[in-house]
ZAMARGU-4260 file (C-alpha; in steps of 0.2 Angstrom, whole numbers, plus 5000, padded with zeros to 4 digits):
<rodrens>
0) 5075/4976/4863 | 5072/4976/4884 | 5072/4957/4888 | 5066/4947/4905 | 5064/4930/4905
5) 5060/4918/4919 | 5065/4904/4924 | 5062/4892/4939 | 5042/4886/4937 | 5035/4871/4938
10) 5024/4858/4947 | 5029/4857/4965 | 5019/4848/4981 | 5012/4856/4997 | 5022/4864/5009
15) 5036/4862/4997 | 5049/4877/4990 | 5054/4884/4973 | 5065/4898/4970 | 5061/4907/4954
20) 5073/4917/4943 | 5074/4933/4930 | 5086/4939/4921 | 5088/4957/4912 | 5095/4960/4895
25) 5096/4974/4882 | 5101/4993/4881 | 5095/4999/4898 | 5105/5003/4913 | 5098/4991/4925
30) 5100/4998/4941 | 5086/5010/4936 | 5075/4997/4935 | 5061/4994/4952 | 5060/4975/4949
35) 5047/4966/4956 | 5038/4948/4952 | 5018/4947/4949 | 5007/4934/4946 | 4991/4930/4939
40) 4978/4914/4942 | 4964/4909/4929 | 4950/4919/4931 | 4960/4933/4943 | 4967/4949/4942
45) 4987/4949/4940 | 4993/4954/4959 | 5010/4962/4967 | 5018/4949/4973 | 5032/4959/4979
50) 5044/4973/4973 | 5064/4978/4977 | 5071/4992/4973 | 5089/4996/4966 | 5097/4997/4983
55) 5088/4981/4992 | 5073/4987/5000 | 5059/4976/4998 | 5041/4978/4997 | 5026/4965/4999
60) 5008/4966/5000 | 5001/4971/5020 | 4986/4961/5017 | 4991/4948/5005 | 4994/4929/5009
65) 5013/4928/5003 | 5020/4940/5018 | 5031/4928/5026 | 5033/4914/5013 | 5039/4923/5000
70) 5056/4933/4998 | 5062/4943/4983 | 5084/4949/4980 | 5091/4955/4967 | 5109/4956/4960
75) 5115/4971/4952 | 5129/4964/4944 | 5121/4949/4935 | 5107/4959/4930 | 5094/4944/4938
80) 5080/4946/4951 | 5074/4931/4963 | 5060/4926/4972 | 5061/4913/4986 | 5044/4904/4987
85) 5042/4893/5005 | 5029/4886/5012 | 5018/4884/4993 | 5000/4881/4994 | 4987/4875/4981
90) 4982/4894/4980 | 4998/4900/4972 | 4996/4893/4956 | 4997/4905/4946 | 5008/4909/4931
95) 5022/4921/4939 | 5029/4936/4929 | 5045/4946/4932 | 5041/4965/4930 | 5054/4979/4928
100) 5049/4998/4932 | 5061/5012/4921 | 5056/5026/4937 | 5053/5040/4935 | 5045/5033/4920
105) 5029/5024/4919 | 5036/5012/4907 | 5035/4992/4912 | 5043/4980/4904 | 5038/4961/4907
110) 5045/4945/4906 | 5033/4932/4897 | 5031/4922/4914 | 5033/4904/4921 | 5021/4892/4927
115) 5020/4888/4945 | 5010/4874/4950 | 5006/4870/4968 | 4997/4852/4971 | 4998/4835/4979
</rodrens>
């Protein structure tokens, strides 16, 4: 009965942006949700892409190629997360997945995801 669905994806050039968007519906107080966004290539393990927590502070891989280029923010009172995508590279296809965290819980929910692909 938890829902997030995606929105946002789709084929984009080089150097180019896309903003990608989720949105939270069902019986759940959303606030306690950790939001974050993931995303999966073919043939690669499904990786944090960032993370932001119910009052705005975000977290992003220290080692990972998307510091700096991408940005996530959510809105509490639309119940939607965003992530910001500059700068897109051939290497971040991947399909791109919206991710919700019931804390203390371990329980995930997970959007279905959207395709995002990077090419010239």
């Amino acid at each position: 009965q938890i829902q997030l669905v995606e929105s946002g994806g789709g084929s984009v050039q080089p150097g180019g942006s896309l903003t990608l968007s989720c949105v939270v519906s069902g019986n759940i107080v959303y606030e306690g949700l950790l939001m974050g966004w993931y995303r999966q290539a073919p043939g690669k393990q499904r990786e944090m892409v960032a993370e932001i927590t119910r009052t705005g502070t975000t977290n992003y891989p220290y080692e990972g190629s998307v510091r700096g280029r991408f940005t996530i923010s959510r809105d509490n009172s639309k119940k939607m997360v965003y992530l910001q995508m500059k700068n897109l590279t051939p290497e971040d296809t991947a399909v791109y997945y919206c991710s919700g965290k019931l804390l203390p819980t371990t329980t995930t929910y997970w959007g279905r995801g959207t395709q995002v692909t990077v090419s010239s």
